[in-house]
C-alpha positions in Angstrom: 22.9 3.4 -6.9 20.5 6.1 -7.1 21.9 9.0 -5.4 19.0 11.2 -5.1 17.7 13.0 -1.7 15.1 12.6 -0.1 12.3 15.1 -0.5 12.6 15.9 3.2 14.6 16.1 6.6 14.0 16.4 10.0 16.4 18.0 12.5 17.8 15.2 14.9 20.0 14.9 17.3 21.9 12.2 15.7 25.2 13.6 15.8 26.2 12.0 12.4 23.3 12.3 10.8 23.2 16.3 11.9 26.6 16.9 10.7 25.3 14.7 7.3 22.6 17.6 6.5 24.8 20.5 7.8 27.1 19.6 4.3 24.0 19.5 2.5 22.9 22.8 4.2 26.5 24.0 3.1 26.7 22.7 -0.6 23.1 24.0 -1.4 21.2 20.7 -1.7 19.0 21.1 1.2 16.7 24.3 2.2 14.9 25.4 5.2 11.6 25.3 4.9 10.3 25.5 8.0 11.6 25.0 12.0 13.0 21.5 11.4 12.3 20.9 8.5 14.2 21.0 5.3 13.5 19.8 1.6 15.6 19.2 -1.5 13.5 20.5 -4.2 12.9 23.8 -5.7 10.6 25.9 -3.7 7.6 25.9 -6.3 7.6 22.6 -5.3 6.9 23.0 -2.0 3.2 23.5 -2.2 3.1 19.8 -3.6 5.5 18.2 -2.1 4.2 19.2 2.0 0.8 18.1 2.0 1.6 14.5 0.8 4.0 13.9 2.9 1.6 15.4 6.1 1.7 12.4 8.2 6.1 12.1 8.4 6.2 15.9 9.2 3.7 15.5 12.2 4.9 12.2 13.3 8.5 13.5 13.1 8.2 17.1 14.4 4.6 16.7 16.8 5.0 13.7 18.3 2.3 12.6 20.9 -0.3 14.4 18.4 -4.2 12.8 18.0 -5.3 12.8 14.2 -9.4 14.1 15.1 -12.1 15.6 13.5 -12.4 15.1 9.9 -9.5 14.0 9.8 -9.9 11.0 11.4 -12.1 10.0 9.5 -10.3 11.3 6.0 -6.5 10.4 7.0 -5.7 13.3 3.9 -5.7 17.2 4.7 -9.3 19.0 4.2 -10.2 20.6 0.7 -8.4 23.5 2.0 -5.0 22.0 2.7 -5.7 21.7 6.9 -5.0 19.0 8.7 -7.4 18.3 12.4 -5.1 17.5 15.6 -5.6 17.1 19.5 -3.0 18.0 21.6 -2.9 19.8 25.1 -2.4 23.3 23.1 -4.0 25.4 20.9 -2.3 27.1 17.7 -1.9 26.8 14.0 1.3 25.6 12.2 1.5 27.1 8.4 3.6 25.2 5.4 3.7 25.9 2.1 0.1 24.2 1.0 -0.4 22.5 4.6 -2.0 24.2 7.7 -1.6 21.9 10.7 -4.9 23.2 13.5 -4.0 22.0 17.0 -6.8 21.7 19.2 -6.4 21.7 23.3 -8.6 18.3 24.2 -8.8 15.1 25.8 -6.0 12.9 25.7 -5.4 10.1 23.4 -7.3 6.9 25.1 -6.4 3.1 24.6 -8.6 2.1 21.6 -7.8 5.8 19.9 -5.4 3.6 17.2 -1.7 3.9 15.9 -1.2 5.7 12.9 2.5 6.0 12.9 5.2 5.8 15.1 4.3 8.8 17.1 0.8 9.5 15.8 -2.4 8.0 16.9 -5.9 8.8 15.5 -9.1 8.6 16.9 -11.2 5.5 17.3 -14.0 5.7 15.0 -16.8 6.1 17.9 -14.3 9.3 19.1 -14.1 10.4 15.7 -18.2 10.4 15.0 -18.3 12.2 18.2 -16.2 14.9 17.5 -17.5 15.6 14.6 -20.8 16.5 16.2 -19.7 18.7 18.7 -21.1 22.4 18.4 -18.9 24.9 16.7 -18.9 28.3 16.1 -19.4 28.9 12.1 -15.9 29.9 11.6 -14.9 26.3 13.3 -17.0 24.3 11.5 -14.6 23.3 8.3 -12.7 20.8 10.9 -16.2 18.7 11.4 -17.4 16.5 8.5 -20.6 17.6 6.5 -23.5 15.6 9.0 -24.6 14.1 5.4 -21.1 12.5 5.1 -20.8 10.9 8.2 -24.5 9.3 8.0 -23.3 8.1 4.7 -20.4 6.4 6.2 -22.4 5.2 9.0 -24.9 3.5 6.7 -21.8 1.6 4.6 -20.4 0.5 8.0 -23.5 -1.1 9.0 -24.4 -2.6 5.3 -20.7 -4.4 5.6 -20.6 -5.4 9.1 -24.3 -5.1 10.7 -26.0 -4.4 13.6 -23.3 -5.6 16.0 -21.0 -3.4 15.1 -23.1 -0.5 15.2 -24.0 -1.3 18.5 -20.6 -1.9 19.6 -20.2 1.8 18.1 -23.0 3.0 20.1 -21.8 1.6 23.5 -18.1 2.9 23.2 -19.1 5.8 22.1 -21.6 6.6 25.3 -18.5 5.0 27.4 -16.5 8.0 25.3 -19.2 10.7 26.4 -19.4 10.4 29.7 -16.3 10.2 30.7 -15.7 13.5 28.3 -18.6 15.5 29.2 -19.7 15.1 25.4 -23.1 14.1 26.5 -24.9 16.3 23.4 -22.8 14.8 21.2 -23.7 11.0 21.7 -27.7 12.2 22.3 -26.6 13.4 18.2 -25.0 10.0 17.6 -27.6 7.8 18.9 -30.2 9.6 16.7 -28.3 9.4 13.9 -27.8 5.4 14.6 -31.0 4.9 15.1 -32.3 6.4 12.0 -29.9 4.2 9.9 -32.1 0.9 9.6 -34.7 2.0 7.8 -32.0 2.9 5.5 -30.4 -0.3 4.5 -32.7 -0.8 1.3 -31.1 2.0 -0.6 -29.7 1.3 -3.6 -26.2 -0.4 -3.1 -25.1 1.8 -5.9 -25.4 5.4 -4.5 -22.3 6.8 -4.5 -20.7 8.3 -1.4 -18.3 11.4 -1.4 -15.6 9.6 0.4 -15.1 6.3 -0.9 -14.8 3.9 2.4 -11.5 2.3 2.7 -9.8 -0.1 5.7 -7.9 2.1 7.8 -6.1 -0.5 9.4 -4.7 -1.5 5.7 -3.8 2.0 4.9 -1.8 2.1 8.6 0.2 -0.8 7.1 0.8 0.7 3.6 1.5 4.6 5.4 4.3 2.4 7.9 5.8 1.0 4.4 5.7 4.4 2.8 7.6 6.0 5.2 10.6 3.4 5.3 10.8 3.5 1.2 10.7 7.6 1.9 13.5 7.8 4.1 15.7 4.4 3.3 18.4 4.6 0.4 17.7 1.6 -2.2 20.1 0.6 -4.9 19.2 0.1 -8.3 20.0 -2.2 -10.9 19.9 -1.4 -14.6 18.6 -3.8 -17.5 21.6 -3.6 -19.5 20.5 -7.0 -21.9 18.3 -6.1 -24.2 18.8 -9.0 -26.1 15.0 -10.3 -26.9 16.0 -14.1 -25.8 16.9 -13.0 -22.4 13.5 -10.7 -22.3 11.4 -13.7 -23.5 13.8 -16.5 -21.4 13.8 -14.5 -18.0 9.7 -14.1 -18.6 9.3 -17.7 -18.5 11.1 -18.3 -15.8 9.3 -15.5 -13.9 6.1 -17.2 -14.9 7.0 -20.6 -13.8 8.2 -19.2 -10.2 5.3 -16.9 -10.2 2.8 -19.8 -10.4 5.1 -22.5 -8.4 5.0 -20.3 -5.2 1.3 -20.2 -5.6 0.9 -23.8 -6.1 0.7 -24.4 -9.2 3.8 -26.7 -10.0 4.9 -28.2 -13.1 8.3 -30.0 -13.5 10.7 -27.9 -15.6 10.2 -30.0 -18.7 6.4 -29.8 -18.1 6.4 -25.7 -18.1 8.6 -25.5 -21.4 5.9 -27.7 -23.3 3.3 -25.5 -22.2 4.6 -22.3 -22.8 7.3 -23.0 -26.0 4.9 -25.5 -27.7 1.6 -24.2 -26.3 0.9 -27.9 -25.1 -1.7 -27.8 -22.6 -1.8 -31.2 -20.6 -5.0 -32.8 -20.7 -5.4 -33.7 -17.2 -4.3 -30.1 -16.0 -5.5 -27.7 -18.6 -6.4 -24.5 -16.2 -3.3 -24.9 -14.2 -1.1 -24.9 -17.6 -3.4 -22.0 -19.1 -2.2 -20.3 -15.5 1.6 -20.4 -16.6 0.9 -19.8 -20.1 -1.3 -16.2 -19.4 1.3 -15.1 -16.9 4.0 -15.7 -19.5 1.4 -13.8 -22.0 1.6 -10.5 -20.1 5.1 -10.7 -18.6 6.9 -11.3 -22.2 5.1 -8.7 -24.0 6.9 -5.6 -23.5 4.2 -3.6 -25.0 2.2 -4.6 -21.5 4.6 -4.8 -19.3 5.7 -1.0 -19.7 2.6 0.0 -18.7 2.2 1.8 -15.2 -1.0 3.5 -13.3 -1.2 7.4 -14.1 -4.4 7.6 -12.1 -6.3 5.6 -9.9 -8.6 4.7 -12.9 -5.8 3.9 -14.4 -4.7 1.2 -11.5 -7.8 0.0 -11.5 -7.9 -0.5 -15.6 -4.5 -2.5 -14.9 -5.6 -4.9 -12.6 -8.8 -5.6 -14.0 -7.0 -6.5 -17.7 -4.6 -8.3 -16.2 -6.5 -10.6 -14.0 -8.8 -11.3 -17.1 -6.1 -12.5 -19.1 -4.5 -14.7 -16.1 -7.8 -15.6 -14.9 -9.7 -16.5 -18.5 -9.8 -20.0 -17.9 -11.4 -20.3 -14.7 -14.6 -18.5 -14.5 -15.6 -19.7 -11.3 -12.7 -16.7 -9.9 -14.7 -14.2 -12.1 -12.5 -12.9 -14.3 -11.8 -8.9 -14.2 -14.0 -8.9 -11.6 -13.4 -7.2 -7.6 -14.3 -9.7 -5.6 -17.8 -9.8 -3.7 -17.0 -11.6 -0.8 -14.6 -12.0 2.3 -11.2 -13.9 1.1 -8.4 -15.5 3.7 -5.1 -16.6 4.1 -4.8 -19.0 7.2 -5.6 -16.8 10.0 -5.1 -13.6 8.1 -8.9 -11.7 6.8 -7.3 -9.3 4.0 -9.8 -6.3 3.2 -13.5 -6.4 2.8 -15.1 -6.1 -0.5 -16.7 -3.0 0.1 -13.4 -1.2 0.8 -11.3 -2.6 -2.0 -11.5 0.6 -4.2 -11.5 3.1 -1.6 -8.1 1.5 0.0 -6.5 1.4 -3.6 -7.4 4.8 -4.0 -5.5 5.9 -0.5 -2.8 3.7 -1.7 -2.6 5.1 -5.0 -2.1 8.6 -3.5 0.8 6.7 -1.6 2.5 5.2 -4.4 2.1 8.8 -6.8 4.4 10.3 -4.5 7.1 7.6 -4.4 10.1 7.8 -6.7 9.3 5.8 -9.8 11.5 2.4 -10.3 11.9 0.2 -7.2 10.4 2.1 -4.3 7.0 2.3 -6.0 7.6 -1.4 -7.4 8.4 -2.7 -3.8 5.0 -0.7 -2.6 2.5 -1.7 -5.5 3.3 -5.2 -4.8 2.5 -4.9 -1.5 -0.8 -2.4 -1.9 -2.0 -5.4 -4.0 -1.3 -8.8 -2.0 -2.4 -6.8 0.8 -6.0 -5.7 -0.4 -6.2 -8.8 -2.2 -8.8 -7.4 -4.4 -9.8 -10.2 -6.6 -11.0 -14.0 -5.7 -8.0 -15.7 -7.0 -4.8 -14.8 -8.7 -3.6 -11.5 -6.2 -0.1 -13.2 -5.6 1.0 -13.3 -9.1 -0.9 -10.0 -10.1 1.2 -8.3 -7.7 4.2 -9.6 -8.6 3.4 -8.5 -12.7 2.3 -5.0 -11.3 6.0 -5.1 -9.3 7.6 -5.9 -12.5 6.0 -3.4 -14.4 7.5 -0.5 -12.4 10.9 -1.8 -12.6 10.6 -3.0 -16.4 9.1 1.2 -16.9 12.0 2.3 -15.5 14.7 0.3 -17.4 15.5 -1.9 -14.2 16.1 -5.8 -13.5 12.8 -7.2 -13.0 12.7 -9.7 -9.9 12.1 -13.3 -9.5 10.9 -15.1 -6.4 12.7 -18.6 -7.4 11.1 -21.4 -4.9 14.0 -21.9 -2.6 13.4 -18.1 -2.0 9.9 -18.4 -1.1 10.1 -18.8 3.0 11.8 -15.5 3.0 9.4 -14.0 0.9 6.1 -14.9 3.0 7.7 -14.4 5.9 8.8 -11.0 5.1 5.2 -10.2 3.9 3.9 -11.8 7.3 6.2 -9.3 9.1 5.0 -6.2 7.1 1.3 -7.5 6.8 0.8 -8.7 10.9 3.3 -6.5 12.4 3.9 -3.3 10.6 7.7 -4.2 10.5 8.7 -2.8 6.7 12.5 -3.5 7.0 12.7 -7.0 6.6 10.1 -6.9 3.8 11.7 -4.7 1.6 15.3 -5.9 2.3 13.9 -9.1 1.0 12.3 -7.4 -2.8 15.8 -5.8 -3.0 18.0 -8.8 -1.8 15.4 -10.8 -5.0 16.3 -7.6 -7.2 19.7 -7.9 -7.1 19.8 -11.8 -7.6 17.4 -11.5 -10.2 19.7 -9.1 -12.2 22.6 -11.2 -11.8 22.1 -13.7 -15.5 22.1 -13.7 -18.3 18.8 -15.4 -19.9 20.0 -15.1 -23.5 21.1 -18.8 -23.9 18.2 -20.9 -22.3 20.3 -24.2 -21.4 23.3 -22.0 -20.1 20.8 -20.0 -17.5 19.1 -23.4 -16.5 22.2 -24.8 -15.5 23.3 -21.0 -13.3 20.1 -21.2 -11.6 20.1 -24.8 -10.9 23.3 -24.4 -9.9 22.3 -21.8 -7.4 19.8 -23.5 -6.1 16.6 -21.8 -7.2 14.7 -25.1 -7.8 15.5 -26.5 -4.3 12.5 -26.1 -1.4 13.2 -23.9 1.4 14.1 -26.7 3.5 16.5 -28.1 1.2 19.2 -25.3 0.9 20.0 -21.8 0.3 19.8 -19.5 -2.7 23.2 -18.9 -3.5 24.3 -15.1 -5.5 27.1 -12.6 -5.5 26.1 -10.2 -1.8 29.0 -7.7 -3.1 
């Protein structure tokens, strides 16, 4: 199990978990950075390790705080490491690289959303109106730059039209009267009605702040947190025996595409991938199986991991060309250009697809490498759902790639498995309930490191044998729990 501490604790007044980090206090493993607050790395690190993890120390030690301003519109500190709240005082809070401004205002209302557990941030029309209120000049880094918040104005209304703006407009006055802000939304409603004219600029001009679905981002922050503060064990790859690499990749390509819907009999699958027989009356289905297989069994692709959001984007573009290459009509490589659905579920719109994976990224950089950021990258991408086609199974590879990197059992979701899987997701994705979700990726981690693939008929009778073929309906998956 890996034993190392988190980067930070909060005081509580959990009797056992108090006494818990008074030993740590004791043996040295834990330092005071601040009232409440104590880390376990070096000092130098401090000045990284605070601002990233802004959000847990205000929803932990400022509870009933309103993100505003700027940053209710950013949801990251300002470019000079501050951090906008509303609260009914007003003082400054200094950390090492994070300045927290509290600012004596109106109360949080009903549609001023949840961002954490204690931590709500403005609604949008709040937030455009506090960023227009006058401000003496050595106030005025809290507000956005005006040019900024037209600029996000105009995407909001290229994306989801005149209705919505309106919408924004009427809250908004609703907002103003009842807070005397009356200048403010005379600012507001100029700036809205300006932005028309507007919507024949180029679709390419770039904005500072790339847009991104907060709503999403809530999601992935509520999933960051639990992976932050929740102990995982670990399972090593000790076979490095190249038939169990290449076995356990077939079977991970098989599953991968089976709980998609894309099912071939056993027999079927090893024709297509160990003989390269494509049958003729399913030939982009087999080429589905066979690409998957192509990127999971080559250990020169599967080591590889984002270093940069350019880099995450690089991955999933490459990867979704290879899977996709035989189906054009999902555009291979391509981010997809319209709306796309699951059920009842609308997963984030096109125009906020880089901008989300890029507040996601910043997420998953600051996870521990292994099966925390493995657990979140699979769900940053089956949540944003960035391509037409082919997110399940890109999610899964990028999962597998962070475990694989790190010298860990890569995971299987065999189809007897898959209820607990989507339902899990459904939990995380509808509900913002992480725990289930990710007792479910390590419950598939553990079972998935539990074979040995070397000898293909041998592991085809252990996972037959523990049901992994057998519908959800028809039984259970059956593993060692000690």
């Amino acid at each position: 199990m890996d034993k190392k501490l988190p980067e930070l604790f909060f005081s509580t007044s959990n009797k056992r978990v108090s006494e818990y980090q008074k030993r740590l206090r004791d043996e040295g493993l834990i330092r005071k950075v601040a009232p409440r607050l104590y880390s376990s790395v070096p000092e130098d690190e401090w000045p990284e390790v605070i601002p990233r993890n802004w959000a847990f120390i205000i929803d932990k030690l400022f509870p009933g705080t309103l993100l505003s301003y700027r940053s209710a519109m950013e949801f990251t500190p300002s470019p000079d490491g501050t951090i906008y709240l509303t609260s009914g005082t007003t003082r400054v809070v200094s950390y090492p690289g994070l300045r927290i401004s509290f600012l004596r205002g109106p109360a949080p209302l009903e549609d001023d959303g949840n961002f954490l557990s204690n931590l709500r941030s403005s609604s949008l029309p709040r937030a455009c109106l506090e960023n227009l209120r006058p401000l003496r000049s050595t106030n005025k880094k809290r507000i956005w730059p005006r040019e900024q918040l037209e600029s996000r104005l105009e995407e909001y209304l290229r994306i989801n039209g005149e209705n919505f703006i309106n919408t924004l407009r009427d809250r908004a006055k609703e907002i103003a009267a009842g807070f005397g802000w009356l200048g403010e939304f005379e600012k507001l409603n100029q700036i809205l009605g300006a932005i028309p004219g507007t919507r024949r600029l180029p679709r390419e001009r770039s904005l500072l702040v790339k847009p991104f679905d907060s709503r999403c981002l809530e999601r992935l922050t509520s999933l960051y947190s639990y992976l932050k503060t929740t102990p995982l064990k670990s399972f090593p790859e000790t076979l490095t025996d190249n038939n169990h690499f290449r076995n356990k990749a077939f079977f991970e390509s098989y599953f991968s595409n089976y709980i998609e819907g894309t099912t071939f009999k056993i027999e079927e699958a090893e024709q297509i991938v160990f003989d390269r027989y494509l049958p003729p009356d399913r030939p982009q289905d087999a080429h589905d199986v066979l690409s998957t297989f192509q990127i999971v069994s080559d250990r020169n692709e599967i080591i590889r991991t984002p270093e940069s959001v350019f880099g995450l984007f690089e991955l999933l573009i490459h990867r979704h060309r290879i899977i996709m290459n035989k189906r054009p009509d999902k555009r291979p490589g391509m981010f997809k250009n319209h709306v796309n659905r699951a059920g009842d579920t609308e997963f984030v719109h096109p125009e906020y697809v880089e901008g989300t994976l890029e507040q996601g990224y910043h997420l998953y950089s600051s996870l521990e490498p292994g099966l925390q950021r493995g657990i979140f990258i699979k769900f940053l991408v089956s949540e944003v759902h960035p391509f037409d086609d082919g997110n399940g199974r890109i999610s899964r590879i990028m999962m597998n790639a962070e475990l694989f990197s790190s010298n860990l059992c890569t995971v299987i979701i065999p189809t007897v498995y898959r209820e607990d899987y989507l339902l899990t997701l459904r939990a995380l994705s509808r509900r913002m309930r992480p725990a289930p979700y990710v007792t479910m990726l390590a419950e598939a981690h553990r079972f998935s490191g539990q074979l040995d693939f070397s000898h293909y008929p041998s592991v085809l009778q252990a996972i037959t044998e523990r049901n992994w073929f057998l519908e959800p309906d028809n039984g259970k998956i059956v593993y060692d729990r000690t």
